[in-house]
N, C-alpha and C positions, 0 to 999 in steps of 0.2 A: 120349827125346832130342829137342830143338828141332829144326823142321823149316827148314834154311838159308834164309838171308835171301833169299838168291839164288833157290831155287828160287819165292818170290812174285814179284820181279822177272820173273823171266823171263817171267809172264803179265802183263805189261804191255802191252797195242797201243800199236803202233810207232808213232806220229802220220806216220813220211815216209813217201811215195809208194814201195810196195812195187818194190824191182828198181831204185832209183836208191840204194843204199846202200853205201857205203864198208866203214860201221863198224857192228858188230852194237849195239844197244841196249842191251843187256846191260854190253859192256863199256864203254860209256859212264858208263851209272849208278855202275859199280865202282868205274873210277877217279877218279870224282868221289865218289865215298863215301871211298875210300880217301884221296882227297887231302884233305878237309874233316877226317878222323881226326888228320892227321897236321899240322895248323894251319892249311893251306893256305886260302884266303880267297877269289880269283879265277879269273878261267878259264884266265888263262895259268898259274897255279898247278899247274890239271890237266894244262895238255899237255906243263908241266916235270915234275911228277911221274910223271908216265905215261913220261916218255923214261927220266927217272933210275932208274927199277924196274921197266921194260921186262923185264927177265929174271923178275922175281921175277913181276911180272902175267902172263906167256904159261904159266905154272904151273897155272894156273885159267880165264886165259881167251884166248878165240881171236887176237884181234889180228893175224886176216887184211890187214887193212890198218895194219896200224902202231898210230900213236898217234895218233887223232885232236886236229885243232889246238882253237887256242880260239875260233877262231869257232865251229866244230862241236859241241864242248859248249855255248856260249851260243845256239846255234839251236836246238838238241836241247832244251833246257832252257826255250825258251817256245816251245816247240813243245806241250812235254808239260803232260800233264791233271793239275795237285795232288791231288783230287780221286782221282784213282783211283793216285799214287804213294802217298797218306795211308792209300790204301782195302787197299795191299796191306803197309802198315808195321803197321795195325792188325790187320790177317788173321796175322802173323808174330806179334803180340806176343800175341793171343788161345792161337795155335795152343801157345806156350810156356809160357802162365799161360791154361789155359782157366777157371779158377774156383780165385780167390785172396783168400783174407778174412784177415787180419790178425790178432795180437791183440794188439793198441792198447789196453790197459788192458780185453780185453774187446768191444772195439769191433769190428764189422765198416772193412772198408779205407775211412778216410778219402780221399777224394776232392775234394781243395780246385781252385775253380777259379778262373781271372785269366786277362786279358788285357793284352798285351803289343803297345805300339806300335813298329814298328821304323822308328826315325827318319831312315835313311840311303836308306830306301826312297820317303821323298819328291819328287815331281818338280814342281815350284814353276815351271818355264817351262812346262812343258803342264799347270798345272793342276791336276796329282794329288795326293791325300794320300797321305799313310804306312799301308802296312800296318798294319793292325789284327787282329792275333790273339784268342782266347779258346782257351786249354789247359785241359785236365783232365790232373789227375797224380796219382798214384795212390801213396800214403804209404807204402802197403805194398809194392809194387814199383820204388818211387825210380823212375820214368819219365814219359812222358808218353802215356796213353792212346789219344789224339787230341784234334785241332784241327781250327779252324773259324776262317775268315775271316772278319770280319764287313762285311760288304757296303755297298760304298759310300753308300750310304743310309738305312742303317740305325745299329745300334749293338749294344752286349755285349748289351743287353736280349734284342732278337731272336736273337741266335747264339747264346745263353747254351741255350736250349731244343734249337734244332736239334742242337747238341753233345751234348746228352742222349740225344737217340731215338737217333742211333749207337753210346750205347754199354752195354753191359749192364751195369746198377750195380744189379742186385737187391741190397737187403740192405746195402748201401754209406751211409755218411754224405757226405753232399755240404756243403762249407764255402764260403760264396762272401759275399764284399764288400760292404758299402751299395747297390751300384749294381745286382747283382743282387740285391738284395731286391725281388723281385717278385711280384705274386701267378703270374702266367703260371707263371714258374720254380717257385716253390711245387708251382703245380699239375703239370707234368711229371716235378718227380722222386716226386712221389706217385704219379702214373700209369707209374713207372719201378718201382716197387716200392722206389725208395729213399726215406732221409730225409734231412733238411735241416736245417741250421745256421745262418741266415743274419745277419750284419749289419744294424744298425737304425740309421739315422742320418737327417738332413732330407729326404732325397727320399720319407721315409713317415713325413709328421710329427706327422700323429693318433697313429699309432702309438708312434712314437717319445715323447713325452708321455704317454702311457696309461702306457707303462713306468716313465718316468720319477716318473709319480706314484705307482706301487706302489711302487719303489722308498724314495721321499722318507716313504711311510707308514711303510713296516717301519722308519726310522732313527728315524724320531719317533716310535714306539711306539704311536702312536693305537689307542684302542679298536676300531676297526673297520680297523684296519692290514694290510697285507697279508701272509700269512703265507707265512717262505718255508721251505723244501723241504729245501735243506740250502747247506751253506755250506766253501768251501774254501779255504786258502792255502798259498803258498808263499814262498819265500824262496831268493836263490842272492846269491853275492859271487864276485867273480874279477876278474882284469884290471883290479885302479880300479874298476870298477862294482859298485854293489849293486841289487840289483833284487826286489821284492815283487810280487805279484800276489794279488786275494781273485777267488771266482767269489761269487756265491748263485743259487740259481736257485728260480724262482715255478712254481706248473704252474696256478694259477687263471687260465687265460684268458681267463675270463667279466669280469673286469676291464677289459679290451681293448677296446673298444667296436665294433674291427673285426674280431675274431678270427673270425667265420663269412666273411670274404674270403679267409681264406687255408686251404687244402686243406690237412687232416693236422697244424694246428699243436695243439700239446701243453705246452709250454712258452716261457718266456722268462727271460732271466737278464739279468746284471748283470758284465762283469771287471772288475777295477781293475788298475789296473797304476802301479808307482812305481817310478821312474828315480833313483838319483844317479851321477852321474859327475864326478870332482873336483871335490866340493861341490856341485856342481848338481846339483838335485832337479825333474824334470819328470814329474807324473802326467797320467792319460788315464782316461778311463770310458768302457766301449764296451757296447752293449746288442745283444742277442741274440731268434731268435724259434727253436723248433725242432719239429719234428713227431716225435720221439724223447724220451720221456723218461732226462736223463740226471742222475746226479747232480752237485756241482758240480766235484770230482774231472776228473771224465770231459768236462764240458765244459769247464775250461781247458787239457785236455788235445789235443782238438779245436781250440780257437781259435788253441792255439800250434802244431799241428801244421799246418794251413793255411797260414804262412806259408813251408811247404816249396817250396811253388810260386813263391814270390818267392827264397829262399837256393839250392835245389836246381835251381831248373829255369832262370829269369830271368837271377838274376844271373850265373852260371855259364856261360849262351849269352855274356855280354857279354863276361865274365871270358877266358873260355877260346875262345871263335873270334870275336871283336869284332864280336856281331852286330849291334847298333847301327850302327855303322861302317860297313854292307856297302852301296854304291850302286847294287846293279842297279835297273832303273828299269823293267824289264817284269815288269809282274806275275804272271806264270806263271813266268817265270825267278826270281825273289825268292821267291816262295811256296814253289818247289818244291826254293829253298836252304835257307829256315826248314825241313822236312821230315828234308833230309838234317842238317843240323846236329841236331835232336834223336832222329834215326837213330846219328847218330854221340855223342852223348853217352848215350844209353842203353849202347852199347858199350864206352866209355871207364869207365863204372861197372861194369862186370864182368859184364853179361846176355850 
């Protein structure tokens, strides 16, 4: 049986000054969990939901001094370390799924990863950008792993890696966008014991070319064409739209001219994809590198499960607790509300 959420909390250090405490820390967190479950958005949110269920909270927790107000949760809240509230959401999520593989056509658990700007989080009189996230979500357990802030100076490139070494993905396919197509990233989830899926598009444009002209060979049939591996498609209709998709995939990487820069790669492929929606027809070609060989089955299987992280996880923060929309403006207090929201949407999905 999962080991309560509550008892990781409760080893959180306290950031205030010991013996100047009203309200235990504990039931801070709660009722700011609890309030975020139940749609609640702000800190006054908390100290109205904490009054309204005052009965129902003193059931589980102490509430020696009442219900703390909303200053008290907004100071508590950038007071506290993201960082080690993230470090104890991920200690709960391991402790319930210690070693969870999928079976995704056969695959071990897809692991598609994105990052997410949170726009509301901008402060434009002092200067600051918007939150920048980077999540890992995990296809087989509909949740989110952990995350990782990416540092004002930086970008997904660098947090793309550090997000890896915290998390155990032996054996895992890792799916991630143009932007993390990188060799660094390559090389960690090789050194993660995982493999990789990655998007090829102009920020790797030798690359992306090389592809493209194996590609362009196997259509034209050239004597010296490049031969591919195998080849798959699909077809769906519903709602107005129809929709096609082909994969092929190459395993000759010797093609490549860069293929000894990237760690563990083994293949690269090709999807198509074809849109109509009342009469409009909108197609896309996306190219692929992977250090897995998959068939091409298995990888459109992969590309479209990837975008779990954008339907499942993304949209669904906006959808369902308008996280967008949220204007705390201190960055420990914001970060440590992104946290509790995908605390609370793991919960709202039935874990």
């Amino acid at each position: 049986m999962p080991i309560p959420l509550m008892t990781f909390l409760n080893e959180l250090e306290d950031p205030r000054r010991i013996g100047a405490c009203d309200h235990k820390l504990i039931d801070i967190l709660m009722i700011a969990l609890c309030t975020v479950i139940s749609g609640g958005e702000s800190w006054q949110d908390m100290e109205t939901y904490g009054q309204e269920k005052y009965d129902w909270l003193k059931t589980f927790l102490e509430l020696s001094s009442g219900i703390p107000s909303h200053d008290t949760f907004y100071r508590i809240f950038c007071l506290l370390n993201p960082d080690k509230l993230q470090a104890c959401f991920t200690l709960w999520v391991k402790s319930a799924f210690p070693k969870a593989l999928s079976s995704l056509g056969g695959l071990t658990d897809i692991v598609p990863i994105d990052g997410k700007v949170i726009k509301g989080s901008r402060d434009k009189a002092n200067g600051k950008r918007a939150i920048h996230m980077v999540s890992a979500w995990s296809a087989n357990l509909g949740l989110v792993l952990a995350q990782k802030k990416v540092d004002k100076k930086s970008n997904e490139i660098t947090a793309v890696p550090e997000l890896l070494r915290i998390l155990d993905i032996k054996e895992a396919l890792i799916t991630a966008d143009a932007i993390s197509c990188q060799k660094n990233i390559a090389k960690t989830c090789s050194e993660q014991g995982a493999d990789y899926l990655l998007a090829v598009k102009g920020n790797q444009a030798t690359l992306q070319k090389d592809i493209q002209a194996a590609v362009e060979l196997h259509k034209q049939g050239h004597p010296s064409n490049e031969p591919s591996e195998s080849f798959a498609e699909q077809r769906n209709e519903g709602h107005g739209r129809q929709e096609y998709r082909s994969c092929r995939t190459f395993n000759n990487i010797a093609s490549l001219s860069t293929h000894k820069d990237w760690q563990g790669i083994k293949q690269f492929g090709v999807v198509q994809t074809e849109r109509t929606v009342s009469g409009k027809t909108t197609t896309a070609q996306r190219y692929y590198i992977g250090s897995k060989i998959l068939t091409a089955e298995k990888m459109l299987l992969a590309t479209r499960t990837h975008w779990q992280v954008e339907n499942n996880l993304h949209w669904m923060l906006d959808i369902t607790f308008n996280e967008d929309a949220c204007q705390t403006k201190d960055e420990n207090a914001a970060e440590n509300l992104l946290i509790l929201r995908r605390i609370a949407l793991y919960l709202e999905n039935g874990h």
